[in-house]
N, C-alpha and C positions, 0 to 999 in steps of 0.2 A: 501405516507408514506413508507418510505425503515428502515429494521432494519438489521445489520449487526454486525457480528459475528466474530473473528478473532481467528486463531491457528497460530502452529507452532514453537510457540518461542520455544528458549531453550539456553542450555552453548555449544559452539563449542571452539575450538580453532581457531589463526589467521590460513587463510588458507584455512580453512572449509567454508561447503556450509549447507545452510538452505532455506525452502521453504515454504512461509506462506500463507495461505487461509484465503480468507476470502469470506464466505456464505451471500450471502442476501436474503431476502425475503420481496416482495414489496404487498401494497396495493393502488390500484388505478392505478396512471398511469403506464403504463409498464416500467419492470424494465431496459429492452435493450435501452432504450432511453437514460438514465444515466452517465451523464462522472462519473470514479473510478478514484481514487488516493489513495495514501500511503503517512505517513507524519510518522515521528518520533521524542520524543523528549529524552535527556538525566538529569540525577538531574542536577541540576543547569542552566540548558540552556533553553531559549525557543524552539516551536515549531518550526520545520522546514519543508521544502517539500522535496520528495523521488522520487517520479516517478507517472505519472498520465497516463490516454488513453482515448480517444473514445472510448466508446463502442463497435463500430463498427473496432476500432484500426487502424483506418483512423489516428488519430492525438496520437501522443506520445512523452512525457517528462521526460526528468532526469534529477537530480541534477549534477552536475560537477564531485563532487567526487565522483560516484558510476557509471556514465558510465563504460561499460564495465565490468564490477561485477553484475550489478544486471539485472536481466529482467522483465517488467512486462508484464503478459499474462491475458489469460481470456477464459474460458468453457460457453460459452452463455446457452447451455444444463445446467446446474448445476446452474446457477445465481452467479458464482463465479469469483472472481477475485486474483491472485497468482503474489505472488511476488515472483522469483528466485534468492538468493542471494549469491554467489558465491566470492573463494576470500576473506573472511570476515577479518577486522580489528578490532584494540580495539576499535577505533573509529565508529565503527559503533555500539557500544552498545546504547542501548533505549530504550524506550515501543514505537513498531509500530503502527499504528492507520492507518485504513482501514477508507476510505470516500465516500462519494457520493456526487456531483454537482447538482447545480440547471440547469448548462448546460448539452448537448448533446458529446461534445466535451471535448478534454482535457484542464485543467486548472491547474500555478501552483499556484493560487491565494488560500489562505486560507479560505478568505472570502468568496470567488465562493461554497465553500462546505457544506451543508446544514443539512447533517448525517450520524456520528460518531459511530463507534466500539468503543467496550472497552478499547481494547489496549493490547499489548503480549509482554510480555520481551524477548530481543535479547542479550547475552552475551555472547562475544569474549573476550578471555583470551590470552595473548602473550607468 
């Protein structure tokens, strides 16, 4: 059982950079086994994928349009996983959603993800 927690949103302009956390806290199996991912959605659009890692950050993914803008990292100490968002566009406004896999590895599968953050608003202004 993993329960995760997400910060950071807020209003930047295009341009600007933002850095979002997000905390877990596991019971039962260890939490370092864990692939993490980032997914975002905007009003009117479905859910889409962001950026995911191994744990271990052996294995890592991004979306097309955020290479090079975003980075995700990860504090093994702390249980946390950070996304670096750099560059920002209007188009990248949305509530973010921090995940966790049923695998060890990274996944950009939706399905593969088994538990859900609240979600934190992201808005870039032009």
């Amino acid at each position: 059982q993993v329960q995760l927690v997400e910060s950071g949103g807020g209003l930047v302009q295009a341009g600007g950079s933002l850095r979002l956390s997000c905390a877990a806290a596991a019971s039962g199996r260890t939490f370092s086994t864990i692939g993490m991912g980032w997914f975002r959605q905007a009003p009117g659009k479905e859910r889409e994928f962001v950026a995911a890692m191994g744990w271990t950050g052996r294995s890592i993914y991004y979306r097309d349009s955020v290479k090079g803008r975003f980075t995700i990292s990860r504090d093994n100490a702390r249980n946390t996983v950070y996304l670096q968002m750099d560059n920002l566009k209007p188009e990248d406004t949305a509530v973010y959603y921090c995940a966790g896999s049923r695998f060890t590895g990274a996944t950009m599968t939706s399905g593969d993800y088994i538990y859900w953050g609240q979600g934190t608003q992201v808005t870039v202004s032009s």
